[in-house]
C-alpha positions in Angstrom: -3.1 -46.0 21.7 0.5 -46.1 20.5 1.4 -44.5 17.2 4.6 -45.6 15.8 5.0 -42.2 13.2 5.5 -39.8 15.9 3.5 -36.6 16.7 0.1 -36.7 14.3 1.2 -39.6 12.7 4.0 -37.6 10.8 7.3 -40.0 11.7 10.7 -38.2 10.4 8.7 -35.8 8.1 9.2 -33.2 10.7 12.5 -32.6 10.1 12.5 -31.5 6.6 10.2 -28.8 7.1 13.2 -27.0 8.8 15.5 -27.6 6.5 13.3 -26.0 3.4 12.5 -23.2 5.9 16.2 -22.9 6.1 17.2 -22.8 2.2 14.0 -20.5 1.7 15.6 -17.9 3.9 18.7 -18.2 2.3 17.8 -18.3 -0.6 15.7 -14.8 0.5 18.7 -13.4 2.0 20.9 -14.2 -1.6 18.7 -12.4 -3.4 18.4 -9.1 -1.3 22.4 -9.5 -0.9 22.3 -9.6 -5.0 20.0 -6.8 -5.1 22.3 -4.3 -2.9 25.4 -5.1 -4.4 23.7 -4.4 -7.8 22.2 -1.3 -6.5 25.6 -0.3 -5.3 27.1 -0.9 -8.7 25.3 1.4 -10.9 25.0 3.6 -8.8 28.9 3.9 -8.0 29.3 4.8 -11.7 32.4 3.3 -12.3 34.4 6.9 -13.4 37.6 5.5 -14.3 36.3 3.1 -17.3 35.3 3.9 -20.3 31.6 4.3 -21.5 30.6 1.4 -23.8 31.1 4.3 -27.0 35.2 3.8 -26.0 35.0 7.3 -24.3 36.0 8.6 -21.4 33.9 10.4 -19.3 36.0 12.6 -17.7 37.0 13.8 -21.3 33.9 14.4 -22.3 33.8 16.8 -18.8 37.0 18.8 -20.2 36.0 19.0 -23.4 32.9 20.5 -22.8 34.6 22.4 -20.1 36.9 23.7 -23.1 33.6 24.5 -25.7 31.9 26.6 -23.0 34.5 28.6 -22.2 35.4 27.2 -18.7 39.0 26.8 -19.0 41.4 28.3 -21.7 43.9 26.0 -24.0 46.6 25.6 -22.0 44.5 24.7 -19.2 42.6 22.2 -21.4 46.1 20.9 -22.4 47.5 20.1 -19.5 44.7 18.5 -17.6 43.8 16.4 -21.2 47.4 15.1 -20.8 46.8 14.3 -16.9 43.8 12.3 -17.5 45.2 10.5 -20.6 48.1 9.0 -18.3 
C-alpha cells in the first residue's frame, strides 16, 4: 500500500508543528526576557530622577539628615547646593 500524504497520512502538515514549536519558545523566552529587565528596573531605583511628587530623593535624604540633627547648616548648605547642580 502506497500513501501519497506521507508518514500517517499527514503530507506537509509536519512541518508546521516545528515552526509553532519554534514561535512558542520564543515567544516563552520574550516574556521571561521582559520579566528580568522589569525586575531589574524597579529594583535599580532610578536615584537620579525625580519621584512622581517632583522631589528629589536625595533631598529628602539631606533634609531629614538636617531635621535629626545629622549634619549642621553649613554642611546642609553646601551639599544642598551640590546636589541641586
Amino acid at each position: 500500500m502506497y500513501h501519497s500524504g506521507g508518514m500517517y497520512g499527514l503530507g506537509s502538515t509536519m512541518w508546521g508543528i516545528p515552526i509553532v514549536g519554534f514561535l512558542v519558545m520564543l515567544a516563552i523566552f520574550a516574556v521571561v526576557v521582559w520579566v528580568i529587565v522589569s525586575i531589574a528596573r524597579s529594583a535599580g531605583g532610578h536615584r537620579d530622577t525625580p519621584t512622581p511628587s517632583g522631589r528629589d530623593p536625595a533631598l529628602d535624604v539631606l533634609r531629614e539628615r538636617y531635621a535629626r540633627g545629622e549634619i549642621d547648616s553649613q554642611t546642609y548648605e553646601r551639599m544642598r547646593h551640590e546636589l541641586e547642580r
